[in-house]
N, C-alpha and C positions, 0 to 999 in steps of 0.2 A: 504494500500500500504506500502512495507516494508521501509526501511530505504535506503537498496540499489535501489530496483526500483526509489527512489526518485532522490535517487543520479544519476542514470541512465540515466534517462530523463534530468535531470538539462546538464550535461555532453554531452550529444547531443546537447541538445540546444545553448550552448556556445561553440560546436564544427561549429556550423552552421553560425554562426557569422558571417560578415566581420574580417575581419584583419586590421593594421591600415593601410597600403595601399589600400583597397579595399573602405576604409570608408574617406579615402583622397580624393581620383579618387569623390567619393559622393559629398563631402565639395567642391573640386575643382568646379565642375557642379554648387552645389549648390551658392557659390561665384559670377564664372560667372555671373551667371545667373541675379541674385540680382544686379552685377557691369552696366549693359545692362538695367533694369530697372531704372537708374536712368538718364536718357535720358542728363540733363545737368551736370553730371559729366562724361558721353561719352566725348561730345561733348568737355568738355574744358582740359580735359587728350590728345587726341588726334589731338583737333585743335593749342591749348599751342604751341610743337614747331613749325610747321608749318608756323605760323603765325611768330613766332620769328625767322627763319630762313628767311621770304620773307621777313622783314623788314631788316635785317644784307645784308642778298644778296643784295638787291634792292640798300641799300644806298652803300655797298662797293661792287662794281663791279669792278673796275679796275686791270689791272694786277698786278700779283706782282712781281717786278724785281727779275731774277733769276732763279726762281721758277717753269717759265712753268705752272703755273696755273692761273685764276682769282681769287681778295679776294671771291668774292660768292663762289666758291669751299670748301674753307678751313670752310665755316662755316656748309655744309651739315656732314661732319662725327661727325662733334662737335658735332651737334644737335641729330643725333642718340644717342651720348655716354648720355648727358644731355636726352635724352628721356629715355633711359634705366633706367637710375638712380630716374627720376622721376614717370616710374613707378613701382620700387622697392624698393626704399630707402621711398621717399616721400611717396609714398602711404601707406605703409606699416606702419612705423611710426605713419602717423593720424592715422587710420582708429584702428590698433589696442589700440592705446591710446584712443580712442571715444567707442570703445566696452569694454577696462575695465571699463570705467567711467559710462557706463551703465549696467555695472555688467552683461554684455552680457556674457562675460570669468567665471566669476566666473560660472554663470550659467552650461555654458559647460563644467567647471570643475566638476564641480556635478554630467554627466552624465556618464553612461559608454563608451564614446567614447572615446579612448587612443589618449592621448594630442600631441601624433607625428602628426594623423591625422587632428587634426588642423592647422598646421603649414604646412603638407605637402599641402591642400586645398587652403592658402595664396599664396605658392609655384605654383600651378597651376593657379592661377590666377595672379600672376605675370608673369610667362612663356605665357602667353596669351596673354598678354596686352602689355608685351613687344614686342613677336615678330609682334601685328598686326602693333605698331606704326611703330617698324621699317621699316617695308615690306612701311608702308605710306611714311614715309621720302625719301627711297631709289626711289621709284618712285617719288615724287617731283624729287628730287638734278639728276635722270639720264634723266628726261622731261624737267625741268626747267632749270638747271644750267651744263650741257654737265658733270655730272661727270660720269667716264666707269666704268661698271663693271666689275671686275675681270676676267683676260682669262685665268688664270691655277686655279689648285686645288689648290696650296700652299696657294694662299693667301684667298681661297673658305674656307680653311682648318683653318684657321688664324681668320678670322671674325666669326667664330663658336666657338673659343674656348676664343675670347677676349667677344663675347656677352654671354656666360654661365659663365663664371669666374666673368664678370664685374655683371650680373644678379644676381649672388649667392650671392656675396661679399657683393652686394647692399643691396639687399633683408635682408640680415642677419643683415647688420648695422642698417636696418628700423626697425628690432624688438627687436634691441638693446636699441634705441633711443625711444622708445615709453614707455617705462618707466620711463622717464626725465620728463616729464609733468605733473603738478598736475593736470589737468581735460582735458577730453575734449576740451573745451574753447581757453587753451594757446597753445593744440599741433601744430597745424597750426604754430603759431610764433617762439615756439621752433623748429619744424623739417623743416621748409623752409628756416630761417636764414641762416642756415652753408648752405645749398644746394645752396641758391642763392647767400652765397660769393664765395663759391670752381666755382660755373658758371665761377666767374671773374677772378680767378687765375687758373686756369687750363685751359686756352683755348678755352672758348666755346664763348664767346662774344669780346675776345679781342686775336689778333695775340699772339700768342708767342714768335716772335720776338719784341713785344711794352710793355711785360709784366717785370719789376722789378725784378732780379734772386729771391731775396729774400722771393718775392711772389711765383716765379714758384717752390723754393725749399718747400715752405708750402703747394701748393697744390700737390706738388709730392710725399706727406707721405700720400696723398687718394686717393681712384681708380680714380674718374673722370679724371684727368689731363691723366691716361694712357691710360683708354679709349679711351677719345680724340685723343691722338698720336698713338693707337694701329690700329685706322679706320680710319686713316689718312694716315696709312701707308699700307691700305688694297686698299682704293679709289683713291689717289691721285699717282700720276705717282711717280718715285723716284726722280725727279729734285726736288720736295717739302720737301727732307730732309734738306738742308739747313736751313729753318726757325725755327726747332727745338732746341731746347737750346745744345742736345749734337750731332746738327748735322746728326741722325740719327734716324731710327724708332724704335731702343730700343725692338726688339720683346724678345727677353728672358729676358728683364728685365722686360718688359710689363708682361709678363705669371707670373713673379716671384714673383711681388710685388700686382698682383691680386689673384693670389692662395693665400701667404698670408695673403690679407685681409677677405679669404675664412675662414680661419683656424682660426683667430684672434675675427673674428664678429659672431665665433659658440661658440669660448670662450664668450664674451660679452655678447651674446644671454644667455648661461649657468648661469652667473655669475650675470646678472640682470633681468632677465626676473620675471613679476610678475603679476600672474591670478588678484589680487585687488589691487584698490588704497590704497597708505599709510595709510589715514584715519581711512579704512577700518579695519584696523588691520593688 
C-alpha cells in the first residue's frame, strides 16, 4: 500500500470523527448518566434545598411589614439562586478536584478527545441538574408557600437569562476553584467554605434588610447575592422592592455584574486550570 493510500485512509478516518461538540453531547450523556447512578448523591443534591427552604419557611412565616409578602416567600427564590450555585459552583469544584487526584484528567488528557469536550460534558450536566432542581423548588414555593408565577414574558424572559448567566458564571468559578485543593480529601472544605459564607451574606438564609451593609457590599462583588435579588425580583410582586439595600431589583445591574463574572471565571478557568496535581509535576 503506497504512502498516499495510507495517508488516505488515515484522513477519512479522522474525517469520521466526532467533533468536540458531538463528543461533548457523549461526555454530557455519559456524566448524567454516572451522576443518577449514585443514588445518595441524587438524593442529597436535590433534597439539600428543599429541606433548607421548609425549615426557613416553616420557622419564619410571618408577614413582612411593607412588603406585601410573607418571610416564607423571600426564602423560595433565595433557594433556587443557592441551588443553582450548588449545583455549578459546588459541584463542579469537588468532583473535578477528586478526578484530578485520581488522575482521572490526566488520563483523559492522554486520549484523543479535545479537552473543550470535556468541559463542554460538565457543562451538560450542570445545565441538567440545575434546571431539574429548579423546576423542584418552583413547584414546592408555588404549592407550599403561594408564591405566583410570572404572567408576562418580560419577567419569563428575565429568569432565563439571570438562570444561564448565574449557571455559566457559577459553573466557571467551580473549575476555577478546583484547582485550590491539594487532594481530593480537602476539596469539600475548600469549595463549601466560601459557598456557605456568601449563603449568609447575600440573602439566602438571612433578610437583606437584617444583613450589615458591609457584609451585603462583600457578597455583592459575587453572583449569589444577585441571583438572589434577580429571582426575587422575577417571583415576588414589586411591593418587595423595598427590602432590598438599593431599594430596587437592580435588573441591568443584575445582567451586568453576572455577565461579568461570565467573562472573568473563563479568564480564571484559563489562567488556572490544571489536568495534575502539583505533586504530580
Amino acid at each position: 500500500m503506497t504512502t498516499t493510500a495510507v495517508r488516505s485512509r488515515t484522513d477519512a478516518r479522522a474525517a469520521r470523527l466526532p467533533g468536540a461538540w458531538g463528543l461533548g453531547l457523549r461526555r454530557g450523556a455519559l456524566e448524567i448518566r454516572q451522576f443518577f447512578r449514585q443514588r445518595d448523591q441524587v438524593v442529597f443534591t436535590f433534597a439539600f434545598p428543599v429541606v433548607f427552604l421548609f425549615l426557613f419557611a416553616s420557622i419564619f412565616s410571618d408577614d413582612v411589614e411593607g412588603a406585601g409578602i410573607k418571610a416564607s416567600q423571600l426564602y423560595v427564590p433565595a433557594m433556587m439562586a443557592a441551588g443553582i450555585m450548588s449545583t455549578s459552583f459546588q459541584s463542579l469544584g469537588i468532583s473535578i478536584a477528586v478526578e484530578r487526584d485520581e488522575k482521572v484528567l490526566r488520563r483523559l488528557r492522554g486520549t484523543p478527545m479535545p479537552p473543550a469536550a470535556y468541559f463542554l460534558g460538565k457543562i451538560w450536566l450542570v445545565l441538567f441538574t440545575g434546571i431539574l432542581e429548579t423546576a423542584i423548588l418552583l413547584l414546592v414555593g408555588t404549592t407550599l408557600y403561594d408564591v405566583d408565577l410570572p404572567s408576562d414574558a418580560g419577567k419569563w424572559f428575565a429568569f432565563a437569562w439571570i438562570f444561564v448567566l448565574g449557571l455559566t458564571g457559577c459553573a466557571l468559578l467551580g473549575i476555577a476553584i478546583s484547582s485550590v485543593p491539594n487532594s481530593s480529601k480537602s476539596a469539600s472544605s475548600v469549595v463549601v467554605l466560601p459557598f456557605l459564607v456568601l449563603q449568609f451574606i447575600s440573602g439566602v438564609y438571612i433578610a437583606i434588610d437584617t444583613i450589615p451593609d458591609w457584609m451585603l457590599n462583600i457578597g455583592a462583588l459575587f453572583p449569589l447575592k444577585w441571583m438572589c435579588q434577580g429571582l426575587r425580583g422575577v417571583f415576588l410582586p414589586d411591593s418587595a422592592q423595598v427590602l432590598e439595600q438599593a431599594g430596587s431589583w437592580e435588573f441591568g445591574r443584575t445582567a451586568l455584574v453576572l455577565g461579568a463574572w461570565c467573562v472573568g471565571g473563563l479568564l480564571l478557568c484559563l489562567l488556572t486550570f490544571r489536568w495534575k496535581n502539583r505533586r504530580d509535576g
